[in-house]
N, C-alpha and C positions, 0 to 999 in steps of 0.2 A: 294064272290064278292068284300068285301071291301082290299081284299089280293090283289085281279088282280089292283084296280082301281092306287091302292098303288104304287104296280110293274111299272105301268105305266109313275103315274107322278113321278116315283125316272128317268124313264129313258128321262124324257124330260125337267128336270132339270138342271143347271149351274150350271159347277163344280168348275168353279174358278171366284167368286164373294168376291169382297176385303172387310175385317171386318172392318164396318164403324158403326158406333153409332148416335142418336141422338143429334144435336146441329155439325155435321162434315161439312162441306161446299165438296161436293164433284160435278162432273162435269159426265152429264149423256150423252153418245153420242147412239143414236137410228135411226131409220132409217124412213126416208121420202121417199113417192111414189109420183113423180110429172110427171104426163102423162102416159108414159114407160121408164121412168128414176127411178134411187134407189141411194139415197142421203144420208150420213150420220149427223145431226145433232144435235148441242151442245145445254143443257141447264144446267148451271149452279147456284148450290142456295143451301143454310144452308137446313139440315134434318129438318123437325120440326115434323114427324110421322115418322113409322113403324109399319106395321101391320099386322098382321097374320105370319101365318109360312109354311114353304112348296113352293110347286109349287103359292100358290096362297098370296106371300109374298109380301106385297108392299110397297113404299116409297112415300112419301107426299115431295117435293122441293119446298121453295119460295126464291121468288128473286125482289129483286125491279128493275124495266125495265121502265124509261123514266119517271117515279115517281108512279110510278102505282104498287104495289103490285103481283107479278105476281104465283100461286102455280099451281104447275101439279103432279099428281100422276102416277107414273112405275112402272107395275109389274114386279118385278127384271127378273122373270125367262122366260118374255114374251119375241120371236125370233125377236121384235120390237128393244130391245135394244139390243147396240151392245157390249158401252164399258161400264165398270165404273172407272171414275179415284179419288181418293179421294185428295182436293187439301189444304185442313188441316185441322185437328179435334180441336171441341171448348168442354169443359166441363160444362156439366150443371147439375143439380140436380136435373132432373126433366125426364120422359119419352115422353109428348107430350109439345111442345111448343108454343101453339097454343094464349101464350101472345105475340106473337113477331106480330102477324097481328095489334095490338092495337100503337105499339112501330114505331116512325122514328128515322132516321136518326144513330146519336150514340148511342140513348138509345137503338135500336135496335142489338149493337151487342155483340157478347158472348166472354166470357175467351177462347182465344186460347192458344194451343201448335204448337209449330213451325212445321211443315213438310217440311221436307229435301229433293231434290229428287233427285233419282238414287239411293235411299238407299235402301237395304232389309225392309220388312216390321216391323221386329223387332228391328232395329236399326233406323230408321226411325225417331223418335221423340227427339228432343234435349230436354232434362231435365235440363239442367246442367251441371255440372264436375262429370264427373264420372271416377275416378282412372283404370287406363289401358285401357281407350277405345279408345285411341288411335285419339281422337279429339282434335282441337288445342283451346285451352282456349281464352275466349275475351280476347281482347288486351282494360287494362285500359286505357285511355287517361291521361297524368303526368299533375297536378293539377298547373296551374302556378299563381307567384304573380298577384297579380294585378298591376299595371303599372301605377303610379302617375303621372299624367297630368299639364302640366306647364299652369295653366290658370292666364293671366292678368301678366306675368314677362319679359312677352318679349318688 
């Protein structure tokens, strides 16, 4: 029994769901039923869960919205969602971040890495200089004197 239950939920599963972690601000698009209309809409917000694994894997997103705290939970592999876009990953230390509902404003937000977009997933992430990658380095800004001011000669 627990072969067949298995067989099933491998077949009702998403195969192409983007590898995003905890602390990643990603952008969930799902589907709205308004009368006999089928709608697609956005919520976007920092991970601050993950939980389970499998068909029955889920996501916790909060977002502050008009100053209000706002968190909704997706089950990734439910046919409710449509897309997932990840719109850049923050590093934390932690697995649940469920200090950030205590947190406003700046204190509320995390170490980001940049996300690039149009990029493969692997190249994706600016780190740095990295030798042969074929990325164009910041352009310094050239350091100027400072500019002595004629006060009281004129």
């Amino acid at each position: 029994m627990n072969k067949i239950i298995s067989e099933i939920e491998k077949s009702q599963m998403k195969k192409k769901i983007p590898p995003f972690t905890v602390g990643d601000t990603i952008k969930v698009l799902f589907k709205i039923l308004e009368g006999d209309k089928e709608r697609m809409q956005a919520f976007q917000g920092v991970v601050i869960s993950r939980k389970s694994t499998g068909i029955n894997e889920a996501v916790t997103l909060r977002r502050i919205s008009y100053g209000e705290g706002v968190e909704r939970v997706f089950l990734l592999h439910s046919p409710k969602v449509g897309k997932i876009e990840i719109i850049k990953t923050g590093s934390t230390g932690r697995a649940k971040l469920y200090y950030l509902r205590d947190k406003v404003g700046k204190k509320a937000r995390l170490k980001n890495e940049q996300h690039v977009a149009g990029m493969a997933e692997e190249d994706s992430l600016v780190t740095g200089d990295i030798a042969g990658s074929g990325a164009p380095e910041p352009v310094k800004p050239e350091a100027k004197a400072p500019e002595k001011e004629k006060a009281g000669k004129e």
